[in-house]
C-alpha positions as MATLAB code, in Angstrom:
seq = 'XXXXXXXXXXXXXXXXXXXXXXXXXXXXXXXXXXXXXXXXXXXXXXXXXXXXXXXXXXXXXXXXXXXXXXXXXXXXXXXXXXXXXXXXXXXXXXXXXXXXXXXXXXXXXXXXXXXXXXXXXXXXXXXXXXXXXXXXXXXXX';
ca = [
      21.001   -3.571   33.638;
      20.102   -6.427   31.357;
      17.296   -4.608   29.097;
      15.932   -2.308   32.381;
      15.670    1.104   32.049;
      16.550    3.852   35.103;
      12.928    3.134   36.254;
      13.219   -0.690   36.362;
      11.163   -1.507   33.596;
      12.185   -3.434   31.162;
      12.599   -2.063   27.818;
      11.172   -4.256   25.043;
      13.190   -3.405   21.449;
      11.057   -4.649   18.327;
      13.281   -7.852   16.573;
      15.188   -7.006   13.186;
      12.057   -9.171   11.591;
       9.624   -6.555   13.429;
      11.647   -3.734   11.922;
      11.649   -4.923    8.705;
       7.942   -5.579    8.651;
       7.683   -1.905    9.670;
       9.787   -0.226    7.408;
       8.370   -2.594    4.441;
       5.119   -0.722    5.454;
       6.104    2.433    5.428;
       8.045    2.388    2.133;
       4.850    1.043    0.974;
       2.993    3.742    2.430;
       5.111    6.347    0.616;
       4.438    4.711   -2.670;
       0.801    4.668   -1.866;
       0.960    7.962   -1.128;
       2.788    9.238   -4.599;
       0.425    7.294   -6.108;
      -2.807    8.719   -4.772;
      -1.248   12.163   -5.687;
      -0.627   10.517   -9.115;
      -5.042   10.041   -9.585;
      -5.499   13.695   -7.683;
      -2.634   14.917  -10.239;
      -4.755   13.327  -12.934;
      -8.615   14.838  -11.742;
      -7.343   18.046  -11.363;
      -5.687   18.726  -14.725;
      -2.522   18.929  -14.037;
      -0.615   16.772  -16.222;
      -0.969   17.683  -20.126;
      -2.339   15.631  -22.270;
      -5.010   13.314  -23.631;
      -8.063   12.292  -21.667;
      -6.105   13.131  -18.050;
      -8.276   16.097  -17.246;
     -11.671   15.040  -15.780;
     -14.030   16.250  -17.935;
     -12.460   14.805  -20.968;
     -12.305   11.057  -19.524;
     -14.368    8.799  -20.256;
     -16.889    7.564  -17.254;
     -15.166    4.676  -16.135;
     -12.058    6.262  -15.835;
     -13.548    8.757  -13.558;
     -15.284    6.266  -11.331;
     -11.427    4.577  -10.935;
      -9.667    7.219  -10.792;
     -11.770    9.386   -8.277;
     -12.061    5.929   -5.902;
      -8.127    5.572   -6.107;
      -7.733    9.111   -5.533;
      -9.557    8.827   -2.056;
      -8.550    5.674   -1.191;
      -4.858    5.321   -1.289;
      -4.422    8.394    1.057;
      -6.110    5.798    3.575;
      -4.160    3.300    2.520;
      -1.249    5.496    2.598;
      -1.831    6.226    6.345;
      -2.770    3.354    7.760;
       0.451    1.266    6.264;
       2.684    4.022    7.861;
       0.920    3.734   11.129;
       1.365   -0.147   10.529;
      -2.542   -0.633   11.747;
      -4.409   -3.427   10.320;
      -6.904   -1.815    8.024;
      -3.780   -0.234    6.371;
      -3.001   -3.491    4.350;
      -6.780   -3.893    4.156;
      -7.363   -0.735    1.918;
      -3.589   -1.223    0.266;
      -5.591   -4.786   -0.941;
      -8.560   -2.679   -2.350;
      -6.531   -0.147   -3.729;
      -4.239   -3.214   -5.600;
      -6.940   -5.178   -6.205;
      -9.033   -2.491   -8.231;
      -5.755   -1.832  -10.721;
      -4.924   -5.567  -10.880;
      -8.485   -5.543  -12.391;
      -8.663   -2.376  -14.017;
      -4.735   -3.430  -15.973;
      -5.355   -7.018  -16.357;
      -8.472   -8.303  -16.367;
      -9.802   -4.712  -18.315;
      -6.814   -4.046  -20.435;
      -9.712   -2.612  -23.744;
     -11.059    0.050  -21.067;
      -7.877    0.611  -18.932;
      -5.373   -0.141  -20.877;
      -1.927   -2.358  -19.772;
       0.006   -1.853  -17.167;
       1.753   -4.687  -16.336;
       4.573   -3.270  -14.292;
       1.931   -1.687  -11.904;
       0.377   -5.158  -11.590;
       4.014   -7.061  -11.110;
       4.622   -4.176   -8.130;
       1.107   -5.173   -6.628;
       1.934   -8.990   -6.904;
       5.787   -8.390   -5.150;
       4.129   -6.069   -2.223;
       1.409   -8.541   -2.045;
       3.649  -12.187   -1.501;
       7.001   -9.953    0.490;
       3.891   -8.714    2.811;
       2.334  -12.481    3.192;
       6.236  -13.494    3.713;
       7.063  -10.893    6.446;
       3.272  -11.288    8.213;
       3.777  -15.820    8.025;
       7.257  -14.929    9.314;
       6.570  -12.862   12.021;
       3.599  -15.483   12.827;
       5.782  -18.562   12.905;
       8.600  -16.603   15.245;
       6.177  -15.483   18.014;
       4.733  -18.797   17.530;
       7.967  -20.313   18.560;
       8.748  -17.169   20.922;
       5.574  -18.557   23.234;
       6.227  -22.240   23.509;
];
């Protein structure tokens, strides 16, 4: 019973490359998720102190932080369902802090740990994906 089932079909198990691709998404989906509760922790008042209740921040922190709010939920699912247009909004999400931390550091402030986690999801992501590329590659010829 090399790889069949009872039923005769043959059972396909995902490679250790395909489970690591997977898990790296959903560990990344957890930490979208924490930090999409992070923005709805800050609209909502939660956390005390200085400019992190809504009303007291100034407009373009809203704008961010109500766009990152909605958006890394999405994010958030669609990396642990490993679809496509997970990564996609992960990028949006990444690319708005990247910008808001480094390019805006007088509006937003630094945050240059945030932006070195962005930039280590970003190149172990393009790792795993040109891996997994380059071993079906070979897997077909």
């Amino acid at each position: 019973m090399n790889g069949e089932t009872l039923s005769g079909i043959t059972s396909s198990r995902p490679s250790q490359l395909d489970s690591l691709y997977f898990g790296f998404h959903r560990l990344i989906a957890i930490a979208c998720l924490i930090m999409g509760l992070f923005y709805w922790v800050r609209l909502l008042g939660f956390y005390p102190g200085l400019m992190w209740r809504f009303d007291l921040m100034p407009v373009h922190w809203q704008v961010a932080s109500v766009i990152l709010a909605v958006i890394y939920p999405f994010a958030s699912v669609g990396l642990w369902l490993v679809a496509p247009w997970g990564a996609v909004i992960w990028f949006l999400c990444a690319g708005a802090e990247v910008v808001m931390f480094g390019v805006l550091p007088d509006l937003f402030g630094h945050n240059y740990p945030l932006i070195g986690f962005h930039l280590v999801v970003a190149v172990v992501y393009a790792v795993l994906r040109f891996a997994r590329y380059r071993s079906r590659r070979r897997a077909m010829q």
